[in-house]
N, C-alpha and C positions, 0 to 999 in steps of 0.2 A: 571495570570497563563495561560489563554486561547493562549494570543498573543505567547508564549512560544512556545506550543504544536505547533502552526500553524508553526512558525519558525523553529523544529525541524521536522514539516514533510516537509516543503519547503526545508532544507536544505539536508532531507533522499532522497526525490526525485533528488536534482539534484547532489548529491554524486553517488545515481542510474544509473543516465541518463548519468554523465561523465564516469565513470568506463567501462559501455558497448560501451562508443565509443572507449576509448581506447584498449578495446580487442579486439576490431575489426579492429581498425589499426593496431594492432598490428599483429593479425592475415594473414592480408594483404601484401604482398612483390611486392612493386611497381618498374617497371623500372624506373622509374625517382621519386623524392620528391615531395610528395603532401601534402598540406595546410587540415587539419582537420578540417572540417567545426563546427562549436557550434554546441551540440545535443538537437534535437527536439525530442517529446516525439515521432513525427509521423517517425523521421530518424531512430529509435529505435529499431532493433528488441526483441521482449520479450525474456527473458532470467530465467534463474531460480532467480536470482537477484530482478528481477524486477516482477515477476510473480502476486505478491499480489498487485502491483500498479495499478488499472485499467486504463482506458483511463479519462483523463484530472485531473490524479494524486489524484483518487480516491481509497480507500481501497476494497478492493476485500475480504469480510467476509467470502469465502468460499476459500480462499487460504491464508490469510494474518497469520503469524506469530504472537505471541504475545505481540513481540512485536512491530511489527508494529499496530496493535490492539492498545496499550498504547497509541498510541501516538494520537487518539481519543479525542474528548469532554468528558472529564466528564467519562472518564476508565483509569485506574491504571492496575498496574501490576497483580492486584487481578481479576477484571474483564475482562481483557485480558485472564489472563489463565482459563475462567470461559466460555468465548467462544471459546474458541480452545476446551478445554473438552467438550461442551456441543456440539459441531459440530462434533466429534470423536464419541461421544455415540448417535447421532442421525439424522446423515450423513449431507449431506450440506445446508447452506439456502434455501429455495427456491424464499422469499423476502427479504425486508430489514428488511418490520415491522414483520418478524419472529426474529428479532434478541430478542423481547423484552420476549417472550419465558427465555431465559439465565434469570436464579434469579439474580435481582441486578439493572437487566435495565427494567428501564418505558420507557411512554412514553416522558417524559420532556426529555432523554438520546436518546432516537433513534432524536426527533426533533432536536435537536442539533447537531445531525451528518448525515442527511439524505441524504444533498448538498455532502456528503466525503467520503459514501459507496456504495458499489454495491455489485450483486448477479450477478456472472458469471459462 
């Protein structure tokens, strides 16, 4: 089930990271035809899209959506929307291991995703 999650944030980020190159060539009006280079996280610039991604395709707990949150170690749909609540009634992280605050998550759940979140 782990390998899953990992697969469907690897695939959320680079659905992310293709979509913003493409609005931006597209936004673009070249004289001549230009070759779209592969997007890098660093080619990138943040977008509301991409907002909760932090740098090196890490979840951003004080912007991420719930369901980007799901797609976490070891959090469901349930404790997703349990940190989106609990970040609404008590403003934004200010660490990671504030996350464990949220009822539901210990420690053994922050370790498992420590390498995958950040406070920005």
């Amino acid at each position: 089930m782990q390998w899953i999650k990992q697969l469907t944030r690897t695939s959320l980020i680079s659905v992310l990271l293709a979509t913003a190159s493409i609005a931006s060539a597209a936004d673009q009006t070249p004289a001549k035809p230009q070759t779209v280079a592969a997007a890098t996280p660093a080619a990138v610039a943040p977008t509301a899209a991409t907002a909760a991604v932090a740098p090196a395709g890490k979840v951003n707990l004080n912007s991420a959506s719930a369901a980007e949150l799901s797609t976490l170690n070891g959090i469901g749909a349930v404790k997703a929307e349990a940190i989106v609540r609990f970040r609404e009634e008590h403003g934004p992280f200010n660490s990671v291991e504030d996350l464990t605050a949220v009822k539901g998550i210990g420690q053994a759940t922050l370790e498992k995703n420590r390498s995958l979140v950040v406070v920005e």
